[in-house]
MARPA-601404 format. One line per 10 residues: number of its first residue (from 0); their letters; for each residue y, z, x of C-alpha. Coordinates in steps of 0.25 Angstrom, whole numbers, plus 5000, padded with zeros to 4 digits. Each point is the difference from the previous one (the first is absolute). Layout:
BEGIN
NUM = A = Y,Z,X  ... .
END
This chain:
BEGIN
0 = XXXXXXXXXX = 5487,5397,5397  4993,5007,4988  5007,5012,4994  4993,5013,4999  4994,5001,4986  5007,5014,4994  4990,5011,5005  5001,4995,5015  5015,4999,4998  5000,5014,4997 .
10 = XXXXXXXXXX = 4993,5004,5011  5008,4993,5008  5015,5007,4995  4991,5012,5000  4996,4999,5016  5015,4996,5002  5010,5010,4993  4989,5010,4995  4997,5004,4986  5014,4994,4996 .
20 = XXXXXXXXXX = 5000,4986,4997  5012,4997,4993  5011,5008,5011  5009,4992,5005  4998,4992,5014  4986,4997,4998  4995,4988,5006  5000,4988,4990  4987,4995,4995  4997,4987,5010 .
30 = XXXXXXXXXX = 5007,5011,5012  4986,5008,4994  4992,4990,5000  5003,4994,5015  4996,5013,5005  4988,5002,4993  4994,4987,5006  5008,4998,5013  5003,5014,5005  4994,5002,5014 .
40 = XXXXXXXXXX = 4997,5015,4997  5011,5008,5003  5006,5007,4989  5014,4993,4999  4996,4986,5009  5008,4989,4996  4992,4991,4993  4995,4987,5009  5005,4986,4995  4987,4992,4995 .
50 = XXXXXXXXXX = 4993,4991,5012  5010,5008,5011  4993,5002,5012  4999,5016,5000  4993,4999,4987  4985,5002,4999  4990,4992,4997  4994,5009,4990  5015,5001,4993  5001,4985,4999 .
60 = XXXXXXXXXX = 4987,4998,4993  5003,5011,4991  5014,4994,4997  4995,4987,4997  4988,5005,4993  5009,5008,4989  5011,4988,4999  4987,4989,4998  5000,4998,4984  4984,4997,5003 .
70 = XXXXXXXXXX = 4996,5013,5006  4993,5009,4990  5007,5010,4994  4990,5012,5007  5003,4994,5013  5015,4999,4998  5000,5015,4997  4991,5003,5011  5012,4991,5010  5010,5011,4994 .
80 = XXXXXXXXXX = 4993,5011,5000  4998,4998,5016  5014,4996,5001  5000,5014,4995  4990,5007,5010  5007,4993,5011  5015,5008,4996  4992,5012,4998  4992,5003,4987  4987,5007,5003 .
90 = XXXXXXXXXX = 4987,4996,4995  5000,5007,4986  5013,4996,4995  4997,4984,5004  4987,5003,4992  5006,5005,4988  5011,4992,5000  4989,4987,5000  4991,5007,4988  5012,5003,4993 .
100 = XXXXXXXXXX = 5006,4984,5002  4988,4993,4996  4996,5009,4990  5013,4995,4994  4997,4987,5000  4987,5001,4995  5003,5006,4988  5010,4991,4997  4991,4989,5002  4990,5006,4993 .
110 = XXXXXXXXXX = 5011,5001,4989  5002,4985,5000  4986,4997,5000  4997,5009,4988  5013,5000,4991  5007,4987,5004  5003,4998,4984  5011,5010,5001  5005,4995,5011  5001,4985,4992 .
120 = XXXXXXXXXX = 5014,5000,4995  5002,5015,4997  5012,4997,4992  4993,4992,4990  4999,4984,4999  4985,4998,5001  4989,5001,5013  5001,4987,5009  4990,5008,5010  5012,5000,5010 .
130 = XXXXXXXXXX = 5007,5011,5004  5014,4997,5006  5009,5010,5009  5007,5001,4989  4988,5005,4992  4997,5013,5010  5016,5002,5000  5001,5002,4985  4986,5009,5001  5003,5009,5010 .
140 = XXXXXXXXXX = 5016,5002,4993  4991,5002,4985  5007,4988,4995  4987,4997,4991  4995,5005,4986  4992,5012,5003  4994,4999,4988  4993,4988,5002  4997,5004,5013  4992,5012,4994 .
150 = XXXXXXXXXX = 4992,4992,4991  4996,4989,5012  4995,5012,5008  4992,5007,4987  4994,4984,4998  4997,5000,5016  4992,5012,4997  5010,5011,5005  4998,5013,4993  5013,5006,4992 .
160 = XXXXXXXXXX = 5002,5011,5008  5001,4992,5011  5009,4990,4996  5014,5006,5004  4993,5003,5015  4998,4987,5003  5011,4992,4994  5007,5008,5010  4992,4997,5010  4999,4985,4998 .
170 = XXXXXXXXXX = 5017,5003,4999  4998,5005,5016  4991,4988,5003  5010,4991,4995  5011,5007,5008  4990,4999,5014  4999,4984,4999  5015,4999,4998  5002,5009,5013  4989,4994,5008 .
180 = XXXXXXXXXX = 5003,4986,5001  4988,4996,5009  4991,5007,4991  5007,4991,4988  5001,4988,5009  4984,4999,5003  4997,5001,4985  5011,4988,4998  4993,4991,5010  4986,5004,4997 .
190 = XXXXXXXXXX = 4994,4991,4993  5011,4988,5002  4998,4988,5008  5014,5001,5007  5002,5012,5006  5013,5000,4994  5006,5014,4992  5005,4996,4985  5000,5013,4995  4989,4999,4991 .
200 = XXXXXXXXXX = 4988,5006,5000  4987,4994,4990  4987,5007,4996  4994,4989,5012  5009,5006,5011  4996,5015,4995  4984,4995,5001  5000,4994,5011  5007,5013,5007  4990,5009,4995 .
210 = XXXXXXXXXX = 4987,4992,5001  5003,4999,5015  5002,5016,5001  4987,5003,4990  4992,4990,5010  5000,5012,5010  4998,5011,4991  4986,4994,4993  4997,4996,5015  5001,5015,5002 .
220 = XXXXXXXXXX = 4993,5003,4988  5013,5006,4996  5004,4992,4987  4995,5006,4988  4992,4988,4993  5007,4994,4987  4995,5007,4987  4987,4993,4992  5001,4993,4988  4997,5004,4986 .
230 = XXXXXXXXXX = 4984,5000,4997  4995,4989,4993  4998,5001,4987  4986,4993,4997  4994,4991,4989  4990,5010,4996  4990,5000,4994  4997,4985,5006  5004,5006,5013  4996,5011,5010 .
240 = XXXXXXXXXX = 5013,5005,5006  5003,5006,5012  5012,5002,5007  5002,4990,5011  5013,5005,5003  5000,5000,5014  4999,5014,5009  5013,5005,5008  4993,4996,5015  4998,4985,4992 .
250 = XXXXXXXXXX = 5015,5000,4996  5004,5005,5013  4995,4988,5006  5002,4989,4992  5016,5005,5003  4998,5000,5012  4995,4986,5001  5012,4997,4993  5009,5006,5009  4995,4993,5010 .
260 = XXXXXXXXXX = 4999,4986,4995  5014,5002,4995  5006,5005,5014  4993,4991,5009  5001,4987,4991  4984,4997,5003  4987,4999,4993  4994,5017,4998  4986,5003,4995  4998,5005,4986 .
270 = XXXXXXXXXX = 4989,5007,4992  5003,5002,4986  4991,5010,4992  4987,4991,5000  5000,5000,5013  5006,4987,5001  5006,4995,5015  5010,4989,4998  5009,4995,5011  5015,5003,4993 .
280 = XXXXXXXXXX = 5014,4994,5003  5010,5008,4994  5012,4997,5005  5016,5006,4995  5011,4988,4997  5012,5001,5005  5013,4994,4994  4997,5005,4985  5011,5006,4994  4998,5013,4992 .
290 = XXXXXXXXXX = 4986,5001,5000  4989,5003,5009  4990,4986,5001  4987,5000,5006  4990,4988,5002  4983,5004,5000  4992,4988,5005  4985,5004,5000  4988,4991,5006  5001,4990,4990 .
300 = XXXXXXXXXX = 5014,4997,5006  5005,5002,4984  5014,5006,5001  5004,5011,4991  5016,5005,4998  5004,5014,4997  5013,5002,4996  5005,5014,4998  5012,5010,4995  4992,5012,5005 .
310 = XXXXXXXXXX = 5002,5009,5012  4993,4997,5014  4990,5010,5000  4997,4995,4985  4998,4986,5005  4990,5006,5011  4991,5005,4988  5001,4988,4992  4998,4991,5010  4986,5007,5005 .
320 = XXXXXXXXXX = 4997,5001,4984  5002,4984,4998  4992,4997,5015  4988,5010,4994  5001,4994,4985  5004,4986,5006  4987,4999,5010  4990,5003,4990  5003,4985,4993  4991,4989,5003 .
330 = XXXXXXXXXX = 5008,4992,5012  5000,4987,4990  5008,5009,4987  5010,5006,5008  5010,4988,4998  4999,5004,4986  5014,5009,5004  5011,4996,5008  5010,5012,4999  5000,5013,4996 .
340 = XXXXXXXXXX = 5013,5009,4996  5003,5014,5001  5011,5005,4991  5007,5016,5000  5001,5000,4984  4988,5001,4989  4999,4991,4991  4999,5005,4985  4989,4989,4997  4991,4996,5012 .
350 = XXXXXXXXXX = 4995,5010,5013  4999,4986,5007  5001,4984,4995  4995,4988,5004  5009,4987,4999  4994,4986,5001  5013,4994,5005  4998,5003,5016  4986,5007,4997  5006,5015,5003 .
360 = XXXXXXXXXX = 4997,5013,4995  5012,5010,4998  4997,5015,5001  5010,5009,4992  5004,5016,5004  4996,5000,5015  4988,5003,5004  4996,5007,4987  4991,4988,4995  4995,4994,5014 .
370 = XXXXXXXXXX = 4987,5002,5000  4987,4992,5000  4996,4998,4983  5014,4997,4999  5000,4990,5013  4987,4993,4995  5004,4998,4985  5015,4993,5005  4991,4992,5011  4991,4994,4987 .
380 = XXXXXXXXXX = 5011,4993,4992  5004,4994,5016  4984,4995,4999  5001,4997,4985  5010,4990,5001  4995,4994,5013  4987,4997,4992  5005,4999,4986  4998,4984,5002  5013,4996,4995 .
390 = XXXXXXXXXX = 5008,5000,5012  5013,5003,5006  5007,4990,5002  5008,4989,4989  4988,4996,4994  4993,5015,4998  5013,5003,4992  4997,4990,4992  4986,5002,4999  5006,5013,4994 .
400 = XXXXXXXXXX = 5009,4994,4990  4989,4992,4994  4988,5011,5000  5007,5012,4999  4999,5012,5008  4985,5004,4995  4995,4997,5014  5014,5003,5008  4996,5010,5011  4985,5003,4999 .
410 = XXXXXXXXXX = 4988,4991,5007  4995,4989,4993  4990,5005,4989  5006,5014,4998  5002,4999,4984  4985,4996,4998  4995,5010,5011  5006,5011,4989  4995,4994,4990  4986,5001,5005 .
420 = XXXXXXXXXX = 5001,5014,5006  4994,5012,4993  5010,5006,5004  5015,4998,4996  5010,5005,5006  5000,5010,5014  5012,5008,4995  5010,5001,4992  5010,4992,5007  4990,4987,5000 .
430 = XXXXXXXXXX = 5002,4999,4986  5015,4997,5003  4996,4985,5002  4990,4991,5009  5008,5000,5013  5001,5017,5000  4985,5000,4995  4998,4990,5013  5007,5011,5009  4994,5012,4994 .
440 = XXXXXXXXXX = 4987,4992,5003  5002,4998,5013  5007,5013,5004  4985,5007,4995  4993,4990,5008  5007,5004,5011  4994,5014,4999  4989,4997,4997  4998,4994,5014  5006,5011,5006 .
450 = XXXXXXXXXX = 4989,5009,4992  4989,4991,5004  4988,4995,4994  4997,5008,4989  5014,4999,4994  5000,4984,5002  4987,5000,4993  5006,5009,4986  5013,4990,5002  4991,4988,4997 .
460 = XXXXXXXXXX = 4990,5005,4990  5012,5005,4992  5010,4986,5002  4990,4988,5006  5007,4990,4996  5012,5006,5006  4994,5004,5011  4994,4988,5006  5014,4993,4999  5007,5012,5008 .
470 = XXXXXXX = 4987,4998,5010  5002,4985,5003  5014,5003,5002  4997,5012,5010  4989,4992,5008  5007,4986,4999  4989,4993,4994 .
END
C-alpha cells in the first residue's frame, strides 16, 4: 500500500507514542500505516488483513485508493487522512494535516514548473530538459554551484534579495519529490505513453501536470491570466498606433481555451483580439524527450508545431499569444510556417529568426520577444519565400545559384515596388536588405489593419506600390 508522505507520518508516531517520535518501541513505519487505513477505531485494534471478512467496505476502498498509482494525489491524501479520522484524529488536525500536505506538493510543483533549469543537471553538464532522481538527490544535498544557480534565478527575474530564500526553498522541494514517491512517480509517467517509471522527468511531464491542475483554477476563475506582451511599437508617422495588446479578461480566456483544448484532446472555440472565433485543435505530444511539443491546427486544417524549453505555465501564455497572433492570418498564408521554437537563453544578435529550411521561426530569451510586431515580421519572410517565385525544391535552389539572391524571400515584384515608392524605407531596419524591408512591411501592414481604415489608407499613400503587393497577398487575389 502507499506509504504516508512525511507530515501524515508524523501525525501518525505522534497519535502512537506522543510527542516522541524517535523512543524506542514505536511502531514501524508500514505498522503505522496499517493502522491508519485498517484500524476498526479502537485505540490499539489490530490492524485487519486486506479483503478479510471483518474489514470494511469503506477501509477497502480507502486502502485500494491510496495503493492505486492512478488515484490523484488529493484523493490519496484524503484515503490517509480518513485512515486517520477512523483511529482517532479529530476534524481539525485531519484538516490541517491535508493543507499542510498538499500545500507541499504545490509548491514543489510550482518549483518545477517555474525553475526546472536548476533542477537540469545541477552539477553542471548542460540542460537536456530532464530531471533525473539523481538530479533532485544532488539539489536537495546542495551538490550544485550556487553560484550559478543565483544568476539563473536573477535571469528568471528573482530579486537579489531573495535569491538565497528560494534556492533553499527549491533545496526543500527537491527533498519533498525524493520523499514522496507517488508525487515523483505521477510526474514520471505524466506525459508518457507507457505508464512505466524511468526516473526521468521532461519539461512535457511537468506541463502536462500543471495544465491539468491550472484547468480547475481558470474554470474557477481562480488562475491569474499570463502577463501581456510588450506594446507594439508602430510605424509612425504612416501609421496610427494603438495598443491592441489584449485586455487581462481577453487573455484570461484565450488560456482558458487553451487549457481546455489541451486537457480534453478536442476542438475549443477561440476569439483572438479582433473578435475573431476560430475552431482550435491544440493538442500536447506525448513521447518527446526533454521539451514540451504542442500541435495547433486551425480551420484551414494547417498544422503548426511548437517546440519549447520553457516552463508550463510559460507555454500557456505562449500558446494563447501564437492562437491570438496565429488567427488573425488569412487561412491560405498560414502554411507560410510549420514550426516555431521556444528557447531559455537570448540570443546576442536576433529577439527571434526565421529559417527557410523547415519554415520555422526561433524566439530567443523566453517570452521576452513574443509578441505580435515581432510574430508578424518572422511570419513575412515564411510568406516571402512561399511567393518569392523561385521555389523550394532542387530546382528553386538552382533558380538561386543562377539569379542570385535579389528576389530570395520577398513576393515577386518587391525590388521594383521600392523603386517606385515615394517612400523608402519603413525603418531603420528595412534598410538591412529586401527580405527585412519585406518583414518590416508586412509587420506595419498588419497594424494597420488592426488600427483600421484610416491607417491602411496613410500605409498606401505613403508605399503604393508596396502596398498593393502586401494586399493581394492578404486577400488571396
Amino acid at each position: 500500500m502507499l506509504e504516508p508522505t512525511k507530515i501524515v507520518k508524523e501525525a501518525v508516531l505522534k497519535r502512537t507514542h506522543g510527542s516522541s517520535v524517535g523512543q524506542a518501541g514505536k511502531p514501524s513505519i508500514s505498522q503505522a500505516a496499517q493502522r491508519a487505513a485498517g484500524a476498526s477505531g479502537a485505540s490499539g485494534a489490530n490492524p485487519t488483513k486486506t479483503g478479510s471478512t471483518s474489514e470494511s467496505r469503506s477501509q477497502t476502498e480507502i486502502r485500494r485508493a491510496a495503493s492505486d498509482p492512478s488515484t490523484p494525489s488529493n484523493n490519496k491524501i484524503g484515503g490517509l487522512l480518513k485512515g486517520l479520522q477512523i483511529w482517532g484524529f479529530d476534524e481539525a488536525t485531519l484538516s490541517e494535516l491535508a493543507e499542510r500536505e498538499q500545500a507541499a506538493e504545490n509548491q514543489a510543483l510550482e518549483d518545477l514548473d517555474k525553475y526546472g533549469d536548476l533542477f537540469d543537471n545541477p552539477r553542471g553538464g548542460g540542460r537536456d530538459g530532464i530531471i533525473s532522481t539523481n538530479d533532485l538527490k544532488a539539489f536537495s544535498e546542495g551538490n550544485f554551484n550556487r553560484d550559478a544557480a543565483r544568476n539563473q534565478l536573477v535571469n528568471l527575474g528573482v530579486a537579489e534579495a531573495d535569491l538565497d530564500t528560494t534556492l533553499d526553498r527549491l533545496t526543500e522541494s527537491a527533498s519533498y519529490l525524493l520523499k514522496n514517491e507517488d508525487v515523483l512517480d505521477r510526474l514520471d509517467v505524466a506525459n508518457d505513453r507507457s505508464n512505466r517509471t524511468d526516473g526521468r522527468i521532461s519539461r512535457g511531464d511537468i506541463s502536462r501536470e500543471v495544465f491539468q491542475r491550472q484547468l480547475e483554477q481558470a474554470r474557477n476563475g481562480e488562475l491569474p491570466p499570463g502577463p501581456p506582451a510588450d506594446n507594439r511599437g508602430g510605424y509612425a508617422p504612416t501609421v496610427i498606433t494603438r495598443n491592441s495588446e489584449r485586455t487581462p479578461e481577453v487573455i484570461a480566456q484565450q488560456e482558458l481555451a487553451i487549457l481546455e483544448a489541451v486537457n480534453s484532446g478536442k476542438p475549443v472555440s477561440f476569439t483572438n483580439a479582433n473578435g475573431h472565433t476560430e475552431e482550435l485543435t491544440v493538442r500536447q505530444i506525448q513521447n518527446t524527450g526533454g521539451n514540451a511539443v504542442y500541435e495547433i491546427t486551425g480551420a484551414d486544417g494547417h498544422t503548426m508545431r511548437i517546440e519549447s524549453e520553457l516552463g508550463a505555465s510559460e507555454n500557456r501564455t505562449a500558446l494563447a499569444r501564437l492562437a491570438d497572433y496565429y488567427t488573425q492570418f488569412p487561412e491560405h498564408l498560414r502554411d507560410s510556417v510549420n514550426k516555431i521554437e521556444f528557447r531559455r537563453e537570448p540570443d546576442d544578435t536576433a529577439a527571434a529568426a526565421f529559417y527557410s529550411s523547415g519554415d520555422r521561426i526561433v524566439f530567443y530569451n523566453g517570452l521576452r520577444n513574443l509578441n505580435e510586431e515581432v510574430f508578424d515580421h518572422e511570419f513575412a519572410h515564411g510568406i516571402g519565400y512561399e511567393n518569392d517565385g523561385l521555389g523550394e525544391d532542387v530546382l528553386g535552389y538552382i533558380g538561386r545559384i543562377f539569379t542570385g539572391s535579389a528576389g530570395e524571400g520577398t513576393p515577386k515584384g518587391w525590388t521594383e515596388a521600392i523603386a517606385a515608392d515615394p517612400e523608402p524605407r519603413i525603418s531603420d531596419y528595412a534598410n538591412t536588405n529586401i527580405k527585412e524591408d519585406f518583414a518590416e512591411c508586412w509587420a506595419a501592414y498588419m497594424e494597420a489593419r488592426d488600427n483600421g481604415p484610416e491607417a491602411l489608407a496613410k500605409l498606401e499613400e505613403a508605399y503604393p506600390a508596396r502596398y498593393a503587393i502586401m494586399d493581394e497577398l492578404y486577400h488571396g487575389a
